[in-house]
C-alpha positions as CSV (number, residue, x, y, z in Angstrom):
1,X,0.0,0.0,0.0
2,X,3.1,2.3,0.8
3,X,4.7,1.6,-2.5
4,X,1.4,2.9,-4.0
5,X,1.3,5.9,-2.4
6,X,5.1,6.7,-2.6
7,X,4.5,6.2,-6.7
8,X,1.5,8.3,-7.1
9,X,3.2,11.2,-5.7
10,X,5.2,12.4,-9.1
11,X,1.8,11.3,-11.2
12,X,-0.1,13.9,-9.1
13,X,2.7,16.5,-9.5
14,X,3.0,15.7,-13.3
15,X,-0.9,16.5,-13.0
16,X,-0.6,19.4,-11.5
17,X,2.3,20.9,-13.9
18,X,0.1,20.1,-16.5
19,X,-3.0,21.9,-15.2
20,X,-0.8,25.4,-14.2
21,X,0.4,25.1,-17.7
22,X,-3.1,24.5,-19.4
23,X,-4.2,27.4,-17.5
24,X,-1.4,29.4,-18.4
25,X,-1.8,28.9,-22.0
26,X,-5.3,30.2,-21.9
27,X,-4.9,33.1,-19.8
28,X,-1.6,33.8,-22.1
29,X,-4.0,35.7,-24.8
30,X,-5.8,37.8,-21.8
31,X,-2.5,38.8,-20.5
32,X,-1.1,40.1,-23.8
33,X,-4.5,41.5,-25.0
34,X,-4.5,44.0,-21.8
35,X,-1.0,44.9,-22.2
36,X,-1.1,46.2,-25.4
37,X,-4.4,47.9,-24.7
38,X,-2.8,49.5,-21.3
39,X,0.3,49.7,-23.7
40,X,-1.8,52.3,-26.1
41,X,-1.3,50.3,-29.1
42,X,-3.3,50.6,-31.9
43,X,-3.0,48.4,-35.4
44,X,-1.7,50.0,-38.3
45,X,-4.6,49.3,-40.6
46,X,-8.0,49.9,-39.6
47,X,-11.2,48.7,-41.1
48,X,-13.1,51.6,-41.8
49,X,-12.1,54.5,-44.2
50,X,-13.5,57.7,-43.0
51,X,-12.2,59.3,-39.5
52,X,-14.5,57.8,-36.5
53,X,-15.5,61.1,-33.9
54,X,-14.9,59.6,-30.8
55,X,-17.3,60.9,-29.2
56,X,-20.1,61.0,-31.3
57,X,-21.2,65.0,-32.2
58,X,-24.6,65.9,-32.2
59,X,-26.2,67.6,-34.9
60,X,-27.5,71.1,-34.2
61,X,-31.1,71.2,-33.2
62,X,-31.6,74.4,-35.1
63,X,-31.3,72.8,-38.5
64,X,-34.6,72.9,-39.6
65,X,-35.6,70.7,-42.1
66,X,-37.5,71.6,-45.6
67,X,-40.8,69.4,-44.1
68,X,-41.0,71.5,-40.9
69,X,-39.4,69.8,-38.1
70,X,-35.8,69.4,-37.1
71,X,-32.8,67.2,-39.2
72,X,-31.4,66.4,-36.2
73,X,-32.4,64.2,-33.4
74,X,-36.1,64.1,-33.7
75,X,-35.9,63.7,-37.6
76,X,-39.8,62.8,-38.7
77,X,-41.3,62.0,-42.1
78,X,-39.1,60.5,-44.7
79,X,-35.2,61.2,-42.6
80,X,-36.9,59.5,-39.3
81,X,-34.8,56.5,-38.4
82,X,-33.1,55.9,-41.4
83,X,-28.6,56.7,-41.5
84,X,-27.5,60.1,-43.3
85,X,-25.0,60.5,-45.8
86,X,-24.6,64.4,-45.4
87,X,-22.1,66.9,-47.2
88,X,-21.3,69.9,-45.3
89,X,-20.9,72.9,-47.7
90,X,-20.0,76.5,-47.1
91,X,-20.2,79.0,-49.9
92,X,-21.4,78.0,-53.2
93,X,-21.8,74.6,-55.0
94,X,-18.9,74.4,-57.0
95,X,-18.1,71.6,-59.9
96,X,-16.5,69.6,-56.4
97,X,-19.5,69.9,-54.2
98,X,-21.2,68.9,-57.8
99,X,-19.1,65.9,-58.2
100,X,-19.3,64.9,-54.7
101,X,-22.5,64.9,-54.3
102,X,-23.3,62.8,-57.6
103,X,-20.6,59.8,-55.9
104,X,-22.7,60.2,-52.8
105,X,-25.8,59.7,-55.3
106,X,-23.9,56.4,-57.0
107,X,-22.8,55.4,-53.7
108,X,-26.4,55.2,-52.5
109,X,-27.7,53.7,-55.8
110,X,-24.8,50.5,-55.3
111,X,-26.2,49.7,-51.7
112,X,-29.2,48.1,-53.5
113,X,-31.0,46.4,-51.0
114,X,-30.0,48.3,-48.1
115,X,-30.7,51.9,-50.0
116,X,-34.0,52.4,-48.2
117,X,-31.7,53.4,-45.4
118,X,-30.3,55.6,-45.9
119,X,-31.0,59.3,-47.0
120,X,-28.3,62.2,-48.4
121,X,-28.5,65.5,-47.4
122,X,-26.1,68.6,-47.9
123,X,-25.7,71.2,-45.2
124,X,-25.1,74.3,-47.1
125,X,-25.5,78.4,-45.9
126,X,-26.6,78.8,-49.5
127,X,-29.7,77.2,-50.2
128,X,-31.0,79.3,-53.1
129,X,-27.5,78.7,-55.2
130,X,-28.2,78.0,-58.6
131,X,-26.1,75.0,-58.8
132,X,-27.5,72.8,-56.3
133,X,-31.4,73.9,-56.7
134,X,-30.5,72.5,-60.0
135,X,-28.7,69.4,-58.3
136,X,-32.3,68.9,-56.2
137,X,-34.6,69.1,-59.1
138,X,-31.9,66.5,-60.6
139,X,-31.9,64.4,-57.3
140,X,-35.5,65.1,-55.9
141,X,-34.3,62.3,-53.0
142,X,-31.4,64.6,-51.8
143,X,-32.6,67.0,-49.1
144,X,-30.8,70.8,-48.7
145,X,-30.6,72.0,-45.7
146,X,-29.9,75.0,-44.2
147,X,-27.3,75.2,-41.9
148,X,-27.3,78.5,-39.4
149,X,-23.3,80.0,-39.3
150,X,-21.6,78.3,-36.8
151,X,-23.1,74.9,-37.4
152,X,-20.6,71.8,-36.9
153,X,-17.5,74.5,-37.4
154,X,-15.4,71.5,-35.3
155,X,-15.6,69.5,-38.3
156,X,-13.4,70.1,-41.0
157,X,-14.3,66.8,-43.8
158,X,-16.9,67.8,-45.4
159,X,-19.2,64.5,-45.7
160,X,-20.5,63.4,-42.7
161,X,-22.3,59.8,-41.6
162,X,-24.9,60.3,-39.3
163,X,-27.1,57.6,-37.5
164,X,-30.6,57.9,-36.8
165,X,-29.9,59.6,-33.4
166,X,-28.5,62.6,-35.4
167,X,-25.1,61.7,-34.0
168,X,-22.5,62.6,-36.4
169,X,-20.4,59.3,-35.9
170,X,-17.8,59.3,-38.7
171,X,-16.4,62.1,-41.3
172,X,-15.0,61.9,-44.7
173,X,-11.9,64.1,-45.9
174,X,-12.1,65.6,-49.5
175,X,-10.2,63.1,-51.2
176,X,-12.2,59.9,-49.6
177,X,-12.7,57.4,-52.1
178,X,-16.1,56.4,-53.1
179,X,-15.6,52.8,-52.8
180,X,-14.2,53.3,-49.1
181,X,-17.4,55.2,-48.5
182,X,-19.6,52.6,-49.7
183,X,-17.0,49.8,-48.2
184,X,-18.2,51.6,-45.1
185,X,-21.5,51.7,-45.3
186,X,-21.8,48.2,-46.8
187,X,-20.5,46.7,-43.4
188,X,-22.1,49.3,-40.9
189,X,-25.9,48.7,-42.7
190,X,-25.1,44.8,-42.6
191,X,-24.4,44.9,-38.7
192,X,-26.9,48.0,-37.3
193,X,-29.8,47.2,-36.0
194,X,-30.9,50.7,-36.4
195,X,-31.9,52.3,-39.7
């Protein structure tokens, strides 16, 4: 009985080096994971396109929309709970506002099933310029509105992504590509529940 005892003794510490090293293993992942988060490292390539505001701004209650109510958090009629594709413009509509705004038109053409929503807008301090009343009667889906002065001055990119909160949640630089923007939009419509 003595000799069985005396030769479990290295079975039961083999046992137990193998459990602390199991357990080791799986907490390894954990242990790295939290350095390099305390560590402040961030990958190299990202999977979105645009610049994600972190936090989210919140679009200015004062822009009225053409239908009466507000654009911004309590959207209603056609805008209510549906994702904004919006391009801030100051001054007039030139052939790059133009252009722009016929990508953001393409753009919502390609999502195909998913183009119900999502509405464009543009944010301009010129609503009666020639060039985009013409771009409206053109697009009769794209809304104008009105934006007073100082609206969104933090933001420099001038297309914005706005959820159906009215949070402004991700901006586009001038030279964004289209197929980035749509990239975008493809995976953020296929995961939101919202919209």
């Amino acid at each position: 009985m003595n000799s069985v005892a005396i030769h479990s003794l290295p079975n039961q510490r083999q046992g137990r080096l193998m459990l602390a090293l199991i357990v080791a293993l799986l907490a390894l992942p954990f242990v790295i994971g939290a350095g390099l988060y305390f560590g402040g490292w961030h990958p190299s390539r990202i999977g979105h396109h645009g610049h994600l505001l972190n936090p989210p701004r919140q679009l200015p209650e004062q822009i009225p929309h053409p239908k009466g109510a507000s654009f911004g958090a309590r959207s209603t009629g056609k805008n209510a709970e549906k994702w904004k594709l919006v391009l801030q413009v100051r001054g007039s509509c030139t052939t790059d506002c133009t252009s722009r705004l016929d990508e953001m038109r393409r753009i919502h053409v390609a999502l195909y099933k998913n183009m119900g929503r999502l509405s464009r807008a543009v944010l301009t301090d010129q609503p009666d310029d020639p060039a985009l009343l013409a771009l409206h009667a053109s697009q009769p889906d794209l809304t104008v509105l009105t934006a007073p002065p100082d609206a969104l001055a933090e933001i420099t990119d001038p297309v914005l992504l706005v959820d159906p909160q009215g949070l402004v949640i991700m901006t586009y630089p001038p030279d964004a590509s289209p197929q980035g923007m749509r990239a975008d939009l493809d995976r953020l419509l296929k995961y939101a529940w919202t919209g």
